[in-house]
C-alpha positions in Angstrom: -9.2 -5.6 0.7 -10.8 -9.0 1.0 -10.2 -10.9 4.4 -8.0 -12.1 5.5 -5.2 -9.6 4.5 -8.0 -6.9 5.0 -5.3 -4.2 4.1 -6.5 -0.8 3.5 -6.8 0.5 0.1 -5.1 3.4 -1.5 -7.7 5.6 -1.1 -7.6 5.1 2.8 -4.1 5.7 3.1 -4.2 8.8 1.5 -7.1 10.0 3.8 -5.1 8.8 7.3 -1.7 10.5 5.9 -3.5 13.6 4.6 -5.1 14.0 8.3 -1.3 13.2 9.9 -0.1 15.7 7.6 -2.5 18.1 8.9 -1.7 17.8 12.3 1.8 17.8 12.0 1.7 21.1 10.3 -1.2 22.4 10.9 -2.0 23.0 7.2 -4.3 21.2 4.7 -2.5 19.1 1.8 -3.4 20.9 -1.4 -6.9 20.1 -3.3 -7.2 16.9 -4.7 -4.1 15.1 -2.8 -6.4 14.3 0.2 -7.9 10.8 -1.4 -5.2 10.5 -4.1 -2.2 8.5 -2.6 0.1 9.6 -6.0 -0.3 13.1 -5.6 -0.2 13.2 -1.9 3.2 11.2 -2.1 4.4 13.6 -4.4 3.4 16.2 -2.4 4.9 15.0 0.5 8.3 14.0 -1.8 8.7 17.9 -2.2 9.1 18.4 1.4 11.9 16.5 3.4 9.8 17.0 6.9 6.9 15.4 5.1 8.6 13.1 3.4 10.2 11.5 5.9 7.0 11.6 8.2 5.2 9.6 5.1 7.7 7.3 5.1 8.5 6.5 8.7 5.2 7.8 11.0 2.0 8.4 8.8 1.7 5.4 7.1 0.6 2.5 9.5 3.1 -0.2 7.2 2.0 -2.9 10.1 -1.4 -3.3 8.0 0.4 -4.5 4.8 1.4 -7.6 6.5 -0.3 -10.7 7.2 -1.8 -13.2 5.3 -2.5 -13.5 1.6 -5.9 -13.7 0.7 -7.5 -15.7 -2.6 -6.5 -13.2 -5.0 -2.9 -12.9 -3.6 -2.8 -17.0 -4.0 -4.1 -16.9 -7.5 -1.8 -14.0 -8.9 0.9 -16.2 -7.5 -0.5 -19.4 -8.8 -0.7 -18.0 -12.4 3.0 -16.7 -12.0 4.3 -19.8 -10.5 2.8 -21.9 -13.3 3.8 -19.3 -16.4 0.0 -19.4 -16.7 1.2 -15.3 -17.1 4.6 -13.9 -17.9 4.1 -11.2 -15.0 1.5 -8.8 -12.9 1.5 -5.3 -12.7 -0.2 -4.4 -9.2 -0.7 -1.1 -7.5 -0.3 -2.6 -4.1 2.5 -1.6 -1.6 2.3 -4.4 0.7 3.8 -8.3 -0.4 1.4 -10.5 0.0 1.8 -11.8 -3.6 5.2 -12.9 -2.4 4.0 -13.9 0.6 1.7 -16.6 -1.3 4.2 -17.5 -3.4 6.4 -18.6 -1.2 3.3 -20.6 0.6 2.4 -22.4 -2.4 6.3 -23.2 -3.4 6.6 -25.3 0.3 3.4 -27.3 -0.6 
Protein backbone atom coordinates (compact mmCIF):
# COMPACT_ATOMS: atom_id res chain seq x y z
CA UNK A 1 0.00 0.00 0.00
CA UNK A 2 1.04 3.53 -0.97
CA UNK A 3 3.34 5.45 1.65
CA UNK A 4 2.91 6.50 4.17
CA UNK A 5 0.54 3.81 5.64
CA UNK A 6 2.72 1.31 3.56
CA UNK A 7 0.52 -1.53 5.08
CA UNK A 8 0.84 -4.88 3.67
CA UNK A 9 -1.60 -6.23 1.35
CA UNK A 10 -3.84 -9.21 1.62
CA UNK A 11 -1.86 -11.27 -0.31
CA UNK A 12 1.17 -10.72 2.10
CA UNK A 13 -0.63 -11.51 5.06
CA UNK A 14 -1.67 -14.63 3.93
CA UNK A 15 1.94 -15.61 2.90
CA UNK A 16 3.55 -14.48 6.58
CA UNK A 17 0.48 -16.49 8.44
CA UNK A 18 0.59 -19.40 6.07
CA UNK A 19 4.51 -19.68 7.01
CA UNK A 20 3.61 -19.14 11.01
CA UNK A 21 1.14 -21.67 10.49
CA UNK A 22 3.73 -23.96 9.24
CA UNK A 23 5.96 -23.68 11.92
CA UNK A 24 3.64 -23.91 14.59
CA UNK A 25 2.47 -27.18 13.32
CA UNK A 26 4.69 -28.30 11.25
CA UNK A 27 2.21 -28.93 8.42
CA UNK A 28 1.50 -27.02 5.19
CA UNK A 29 -2.06 -24.98 5.01
CA UNK A 30 -3.98 -26.75 2.26
CA UNK A 31 -3.50 -25.79 -1.55
CA UNK A 32 -4.57 -22.60 -2.49
CA UNK A 33 -4.98 -21.00 1.15
CA UNK A 34 -1.22 -20.04 1.11
CA UNK A 35 -1.73 -16.41 -0.90
CA UNK A 36 -5.50 -16.27 -0.26
CA UNK A 37 -6.17 -14.53 3.15
CA UNK A 38 -10.23 -15.74 2.89
CA UNK A 39 -9.50 -19.18 2.68
CA UNK A 40 -6.62 -19.31 4.87
CA UNK A 41 -8.81 -17.46 7.64
CA UNK A 42 -11.37 -19.96 7.14
CA UNK A 43 -9.00 -22.54 7.35
CA UNK A 44 -7.65 -21.36 10.39
CA UNK A 45 -11.51 -20.61 11.75
CA UNK A 46 -11.92 -24.49 11.73
CA UNK A 47 -9.26 -25.03 14.14
CA UNK A 48 -9.37 -23.22 17.67
CA UNK A 49 -5.24 -23.56 18.02
CA UNK A 50 -5.07 -21.89 14.67
CA UNK A 51 -7.55 -19.63 15.14
CA UNK A 52 -6.49 -18.15 18.01
CA UNK A 53 -2.76 -18.06 16.75
CA UNK A 54 -4.34 -15.93 13.57
CA UNK A 55 -5.87 -13.78 15.67
CA UNK A 56 -3.48 -13.01 18.50
CA UNK A 57 0.35 -14.08 17.15
CA UNK A 58 0.59 -14.50 13.24
CA UNK A 59 -0.77 -11.55 12.18
CA UNK A 60 1.69 -8.57 12.73
CA UNK A 61 -1.78 -6.05 13.49
CA UNK A 62 1.08 -3.23 14.51
CA UNK A 63 1.37 -2.67 10.52
CA UNK A 64 -2.25 -1.60 10.16
CA UNK A 65 -1.67 1.49 12.08
CA UNK A 66 -0.17 4.60 11.27
CA UNK A 67 -0.91 7.25 9.06
CA UNK A 68 -3.51 7.53 6.31
CA UNK A 69 -2.22 7.90 3.01
CA UNK A 70 -4.03 9.98 -0.07
CA UNK A 71 -6.47 7.39 -0.86
CA UNK A 72 -7.47 6.94 2.88
CA UNK A 73 -8.04 11.00 2.93
CA UNK A 74 -10.04 10.96 -0.19
CA UNK A 75 -12.41 7.94 0.65
CA UNK A 76 -12.99 9.92 3.74
CA UNK A 77 -13.36 13.21 2.01
CA UNK A 78 -16.07 11.77 -0.40
CA UNK A 79 -17.88 10.33 2.81
CA UNK A 80 -17.57 13.32 4.87
CA UNK A 81 -19.04 15.45 2.12
CA UNK A 82 -21.96 12.81 0.98
CA UNK A 83 -19.97 13.15 -2.23
CA UNK A 84 -20.82 8.94 -1.68
CA UNK A 85 -23.45 7.37 0.56
CA UNK A 86 -20.72 4.76 1.66
CA UNK A 87 -17.37 2.47 0.74
CA UNK A 88 -17.04 -0.96 0.75
CA UNK A 89 -13.20 -1.80 1.37
CA UNK A 90 -11.42 -5.07 1.81
CA UNK A 91 -9.01 -3.49 4.26
CA UNK A 92 -8.57 -4.71 7.95
CA UNK A 93 -6.65 -1.83 9.25
CA UNK A 94 -8.67 1.90 9.96
CA UNK A 95 -6.96 4.33 8.37
CA UNK A 96 -10.14 5.55 6.59
CA UNK A 97 -11.31 6.46 10.08
CA UNK A 98 -8.24 7.52 10.96
CA UNK A 99 -8.51 10.34 8.12
CA UNK A 100 -11.68 11.11 8.85
CA UNK A 101 -11.23 12.11 12.04
CA UNK A 102 -8.03 14.30 10.72
CA UNK A 103 -9.99 16.10 8.27
CA UNK A 104 -13.16 16.65 10.86
CA UNK A 105 -10.40 18.75 13.36
CA UNK A 106 -9.31 20.91 10.34
Amino acid sequence: MAAPSSAPSAREVAIQVSRKCRETTGNPVPEGCEEDIEKLASFCYGSPALWSGFRDQYVDWKRFKGVPNSGHFAIADFLGCAAADSAITTNVDIFIEEAAERLAAC
